[in-house]
N, C-alpha and C positions, 0 to 999 in steps of 0.2 A: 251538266254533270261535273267538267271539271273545275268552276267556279262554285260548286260545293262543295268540291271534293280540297281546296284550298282554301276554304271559308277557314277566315282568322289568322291566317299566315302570309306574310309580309310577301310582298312581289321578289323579293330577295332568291327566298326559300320555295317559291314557287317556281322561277326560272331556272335553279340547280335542279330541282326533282325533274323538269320537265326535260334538260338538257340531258343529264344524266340517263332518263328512261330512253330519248332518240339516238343515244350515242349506242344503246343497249339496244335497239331496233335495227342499227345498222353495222351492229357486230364490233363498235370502233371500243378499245379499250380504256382513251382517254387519259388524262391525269387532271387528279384532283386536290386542292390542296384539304390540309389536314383538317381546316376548320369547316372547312363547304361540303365533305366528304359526313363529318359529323353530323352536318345541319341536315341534311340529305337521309342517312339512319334515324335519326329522332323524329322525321317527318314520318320514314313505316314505323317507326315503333309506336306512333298515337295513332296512323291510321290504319292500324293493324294487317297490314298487308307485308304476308309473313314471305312469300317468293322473295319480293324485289328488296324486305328486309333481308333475305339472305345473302339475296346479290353484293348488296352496297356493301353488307360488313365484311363477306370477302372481297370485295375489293381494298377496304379499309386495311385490312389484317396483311395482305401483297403487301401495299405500298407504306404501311408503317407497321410491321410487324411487335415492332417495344414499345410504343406507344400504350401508357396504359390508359388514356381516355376512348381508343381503341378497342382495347384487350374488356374496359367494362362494359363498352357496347356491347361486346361479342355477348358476354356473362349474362346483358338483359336479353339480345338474342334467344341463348339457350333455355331460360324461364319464360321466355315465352311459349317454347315448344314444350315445357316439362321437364326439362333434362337437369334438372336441379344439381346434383350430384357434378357436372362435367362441370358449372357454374359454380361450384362452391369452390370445385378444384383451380379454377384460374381468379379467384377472387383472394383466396389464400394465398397464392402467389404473388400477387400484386400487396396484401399487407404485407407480406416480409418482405419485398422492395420499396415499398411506401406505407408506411406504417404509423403516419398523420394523416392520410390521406380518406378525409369525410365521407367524399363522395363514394366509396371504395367499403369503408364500415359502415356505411347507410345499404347497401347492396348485401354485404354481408345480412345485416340483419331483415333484410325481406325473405333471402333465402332461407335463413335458419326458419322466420313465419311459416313460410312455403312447406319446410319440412317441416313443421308441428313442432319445433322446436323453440318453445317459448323465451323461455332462461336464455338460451344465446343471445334471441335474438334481442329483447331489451336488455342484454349488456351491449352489443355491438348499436342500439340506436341511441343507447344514452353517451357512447362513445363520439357517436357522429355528430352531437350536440354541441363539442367543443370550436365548431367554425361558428357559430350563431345563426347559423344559416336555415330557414324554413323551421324554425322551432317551431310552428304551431303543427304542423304536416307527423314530425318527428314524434312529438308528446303524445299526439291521435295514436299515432300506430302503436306505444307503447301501450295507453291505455284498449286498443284495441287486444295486445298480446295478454293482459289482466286478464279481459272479460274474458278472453277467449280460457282462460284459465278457473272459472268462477271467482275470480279475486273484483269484484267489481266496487269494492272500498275504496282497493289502488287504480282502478279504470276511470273511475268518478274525479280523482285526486287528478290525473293527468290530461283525462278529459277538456275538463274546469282549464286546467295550465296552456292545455291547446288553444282554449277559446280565449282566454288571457292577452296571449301572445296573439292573431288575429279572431278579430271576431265575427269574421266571415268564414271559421272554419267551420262548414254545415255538415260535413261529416262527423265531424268532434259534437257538435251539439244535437246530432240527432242521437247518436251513441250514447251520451251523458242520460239524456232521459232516458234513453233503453236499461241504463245501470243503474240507475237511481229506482225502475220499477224493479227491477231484479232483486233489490235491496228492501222493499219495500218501503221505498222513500217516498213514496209520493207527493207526502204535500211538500214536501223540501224542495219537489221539482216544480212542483205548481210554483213556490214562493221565488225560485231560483229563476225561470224563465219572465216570468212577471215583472220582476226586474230588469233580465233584458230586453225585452222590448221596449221598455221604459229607456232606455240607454240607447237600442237601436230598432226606433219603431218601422221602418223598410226593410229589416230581416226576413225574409219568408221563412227561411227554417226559424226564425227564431218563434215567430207564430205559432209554424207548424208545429215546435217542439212544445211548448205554451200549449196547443187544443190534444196533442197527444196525451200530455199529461194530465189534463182536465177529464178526458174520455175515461182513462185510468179510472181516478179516480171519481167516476160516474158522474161529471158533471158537465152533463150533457149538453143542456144550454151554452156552457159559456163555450164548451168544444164547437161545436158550431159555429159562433161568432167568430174565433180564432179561428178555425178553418177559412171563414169567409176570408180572412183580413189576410190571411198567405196568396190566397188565388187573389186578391184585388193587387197584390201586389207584382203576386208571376201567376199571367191567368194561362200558363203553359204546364203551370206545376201538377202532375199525373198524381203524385202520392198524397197530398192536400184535397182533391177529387176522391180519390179513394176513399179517402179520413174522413172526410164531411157525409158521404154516401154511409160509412160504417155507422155515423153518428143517426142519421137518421131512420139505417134499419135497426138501431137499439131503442129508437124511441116508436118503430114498427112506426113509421112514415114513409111507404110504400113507394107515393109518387115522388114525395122528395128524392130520395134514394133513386131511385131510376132517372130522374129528370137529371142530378149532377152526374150519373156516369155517361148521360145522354152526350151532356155539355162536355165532358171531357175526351170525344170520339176523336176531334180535331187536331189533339192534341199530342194523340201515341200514333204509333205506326202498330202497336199488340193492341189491334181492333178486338183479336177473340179472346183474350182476357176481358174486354170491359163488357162483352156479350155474355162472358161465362158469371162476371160479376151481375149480371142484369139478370140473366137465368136465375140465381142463388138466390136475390132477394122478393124476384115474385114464387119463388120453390118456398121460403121461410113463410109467405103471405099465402100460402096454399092455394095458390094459382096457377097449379103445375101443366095446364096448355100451353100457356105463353110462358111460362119456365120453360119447356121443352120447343118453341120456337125460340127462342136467343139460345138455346145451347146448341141449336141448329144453327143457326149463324155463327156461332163461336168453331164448333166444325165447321164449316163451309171456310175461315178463314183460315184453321187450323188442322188441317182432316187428320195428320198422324199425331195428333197427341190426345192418350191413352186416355187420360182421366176427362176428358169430356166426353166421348162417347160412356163411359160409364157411368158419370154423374147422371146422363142424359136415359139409359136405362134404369136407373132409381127411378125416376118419374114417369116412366110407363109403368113398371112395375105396383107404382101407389096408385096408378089408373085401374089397372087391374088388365093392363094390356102386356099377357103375357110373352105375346110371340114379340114385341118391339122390344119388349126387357130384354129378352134373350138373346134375340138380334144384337142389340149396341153391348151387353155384357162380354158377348163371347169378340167382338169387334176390340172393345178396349183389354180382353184380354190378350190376345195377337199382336196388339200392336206394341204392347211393350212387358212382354214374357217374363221380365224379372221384376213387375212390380206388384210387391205384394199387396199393396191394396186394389189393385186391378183384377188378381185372383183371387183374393179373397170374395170381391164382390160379387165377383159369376159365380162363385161356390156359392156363394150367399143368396142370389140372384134363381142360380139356375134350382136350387132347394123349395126356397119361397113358390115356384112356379111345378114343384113336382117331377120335375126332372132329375130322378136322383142320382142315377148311374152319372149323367154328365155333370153335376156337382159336384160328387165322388173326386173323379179327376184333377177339378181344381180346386178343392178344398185340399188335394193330398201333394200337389203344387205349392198352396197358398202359408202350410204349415211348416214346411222348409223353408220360407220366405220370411215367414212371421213367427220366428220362433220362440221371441217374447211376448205378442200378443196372445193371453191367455184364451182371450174371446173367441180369436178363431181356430185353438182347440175344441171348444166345449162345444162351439155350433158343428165340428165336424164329429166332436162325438158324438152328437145330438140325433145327427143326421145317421147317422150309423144305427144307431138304437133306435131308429124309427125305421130305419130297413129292416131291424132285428138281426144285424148284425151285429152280436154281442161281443163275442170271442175278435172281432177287431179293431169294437171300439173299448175295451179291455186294453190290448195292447197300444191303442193310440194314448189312452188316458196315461197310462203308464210312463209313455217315450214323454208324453206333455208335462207328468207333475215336474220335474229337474229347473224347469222352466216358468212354476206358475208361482204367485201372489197368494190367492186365493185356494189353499189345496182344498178346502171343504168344497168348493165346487168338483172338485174331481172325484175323492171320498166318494163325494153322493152320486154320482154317476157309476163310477165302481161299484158301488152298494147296489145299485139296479141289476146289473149287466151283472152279477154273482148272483144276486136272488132270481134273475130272470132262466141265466144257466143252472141252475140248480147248485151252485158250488159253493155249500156252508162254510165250510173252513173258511175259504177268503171271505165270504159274507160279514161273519163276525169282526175279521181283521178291519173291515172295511167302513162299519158300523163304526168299532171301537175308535179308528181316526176321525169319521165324524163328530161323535163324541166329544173328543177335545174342542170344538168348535161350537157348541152346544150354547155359551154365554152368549154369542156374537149371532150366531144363526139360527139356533132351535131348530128342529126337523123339518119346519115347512118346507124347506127345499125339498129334500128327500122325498116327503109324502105329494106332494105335489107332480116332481117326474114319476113316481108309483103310488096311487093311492093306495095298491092291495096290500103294500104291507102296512099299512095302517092296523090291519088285522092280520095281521100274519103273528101268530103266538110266539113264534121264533126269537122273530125280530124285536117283538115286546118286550122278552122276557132278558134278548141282546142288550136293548136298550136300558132298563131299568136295574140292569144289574150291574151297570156302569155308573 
């Protein structure tokens, strides 16, 4: 363990971390110089071990308190726990003491990122530009603060500048194609990658980026090919595995698809992702037994997370096995209480299966949760007017229009839930907002959740007078 826990680090840096941690096992305080002390903090800050991170910077922070190579450790410290805000405050301090200082305005502007603060933070990494120092790292994250902006003209532009500057930046070039499809650029990215791997044919991302963008733009064959040529190059590469699998459940090639998430088992240690991938494409192939054996595996690797136990009640559910539906439904609803698609599902789930009172529940859950999903209004009104609860699915349609898209789907539900109470006045109100709708929808909705008023004189004479 502890030669992999060192893997890639010089004997140097391994002898301070190790010294360091026994003088720390036998209580001794030690002294350490300024640079060994640093090299010792940057070891927990890659290997995320946030205790003994804490240890070493206060010790840093004792024995050289002004030190501001110190003072910015502390500041990646604190963004490591969150504390963003205590790190912006001793980062600011350090620019009005050093106010050339790169390494200092490059930290600046991860924070300002951290806090969704775009604007700052590419003015402070265009600032940190001026040592020349890791431009390609610098221009990524700028073009990263565009996208994250929807400006993906300017993401493209700094992307491209990243990959310029090293052409091994694989995060810049996996980006660049994500912006370029955003843009609807695709064959720009097709023609754009095509050339580099022409330039650098041992890139894996640059492959990868190459069959991503092929898949994009459906061309399917050559994504493939490109997929292969990443994995022949790093046949450890997980998302090239993925790619190639996505490629072949589009071309509904069942076994290929399972055969490459097979080969990529070796390769992750998130075994129940590639079972829950395995699950999804024999569920697409409507093979849902052995779909529902790898989402079984995929629990068994992973038992507290939520959305596999529910994916895995879908599939009983289309079996027509209703007690396992409801079993794993109401399971991945427990296990993680605020995710609306979890609740939605059992609402969803436990309805399909005739259990209404307890769908009830999580449908009135799942609408608090999802309170832009129109869809899981209208099934919970749905369900309401099929209990013949009128009068509260009335009021749900009501709390739900502020929130919908689609108001002709509500209208017409309204319209039922009036006609079915007998309450004309809002009837007609109710009709008359369908009405507006009339080019785009026509009444089949309407007459389809109630055929009776198809002959209801009322409502004809409602309609026609509109």
């Amino acid at each position: 363990m502890k030669n992999e826990r060192f893997k890639g680090y010089d004997k140097e840096t391994r002898e301070a971390v190790l010294n360091f941690e026994r003088n720390e096992q036998e209580g001794s305080s030690g002294y350490y110089d300024e640079e060994v002390l640093e090299m010792i903090i940057d070891f927990y800050l890659d290997s995320g071990e946030i205790e003994m991170l804490e240890t070493a910077v206060g010790y840093g922070l004792r024995l050289y308190p002004q030190s501001c190579d110190m003072r910015l450790r502390h500041s990646h410290l604190l963004c490591v726990k969150g504390e963003y805000a205590k790190a912006l405050h001793i980062l600011e301090e350090l620019e009005a003491t050093e106010p050339g200082n790169c390494d200092v305005l490059y930290a600046l502007g991860a924070v300002h990122s951290a806090l969704d603060e775009p604007r700052q933070a590419i003015d402070y990494y265009e600032q940190a530009m001026a040592d020349g120092y890791d431009l390609a790292t610098i221009c990524g994250n700028i073009g990263d603060e565009y996208a994250n902006m929807g400006m993906h003209d300017k993401a493209v532009e700094y992307y491209k500048r990243s990959i310029d500057y090293d052409s091994h930046e694989e995060r810049s070039l996996d980006n660049l194609g994500a912006s370029l499809e955003a843009e609807n650029r695709g064959s720009e990215a097709v023609d754009y990658f095509e050339r580099f791997v022409k330039e650098e044919p041992y890139s894996r991302m640059g492959w990868y980026s190459l069959a991503s963008a092929y898949y994009a733009e459906l061309k399917l064959d050559k994504a493939v090919e490109a997929f292969q040529y990443a994995l022949a190059i790093d046949d450890t590469f997980t998302d090239a595995y993925i790619g190639l699998a996505d490629c072949y459940r589009a071309m509904s090639k069942t076994s290929q698809a399972v055969e490459t998430l097979r080969e990529m088992l070796p390769h992750t240690t998130d075994k129940s992702m590639v079972y829950h991938n395995i699950a999804c494409v024999y569920q697409e192939a409507d093979n849902l037994d052995t779909a529902i054996i790898y989402h079984k595996k995929a629990i068994d690797e992973a038992p507290y997370f939520a959305q596999y136990w529910t994916e895995t009640a879908f599939c009983f559910l289309y079996l027509g096995d209703h007690g396992n539906a409801m079993d794993y439904a109401e399971r991945g609803a427990h296990l993680d209480p605020q995710s609306g698609y979890c609740l939605w599902s059992a609402g969803h789930i436990f309805a399909q299966c005739h259990n209404d009172e307890q769908a009830v529940e999580y449908y009135e859950i799942a609408v608090a949760l999802c309170k832009d999903d129109e869809n899981v209004w209208i099934e919970y009104a749905d369900l309401l007017m099929r209990m013949e609860r009128y009068a509260d699915a009335i009021d749900l349609l009501h709390e739900g229009l502020p929130h919908c898209q689609q108001a002709y789907s509500f209208y017409a539900r309204l319209a039922v839930c009036y006609y079915k109470t007998g309450q004309r006045n809002f009837l007609g109100n109710a009709l008359r907002a369908c009405m507006q709708y009339k080019d785009t929808y026509g009444l089949s909705m309407l007459f389809i959740l109630c055929p009776e008023m198809e002959n209801d004189i009322d409502v004809i004479n409602t309609i026609y007078d509109e």
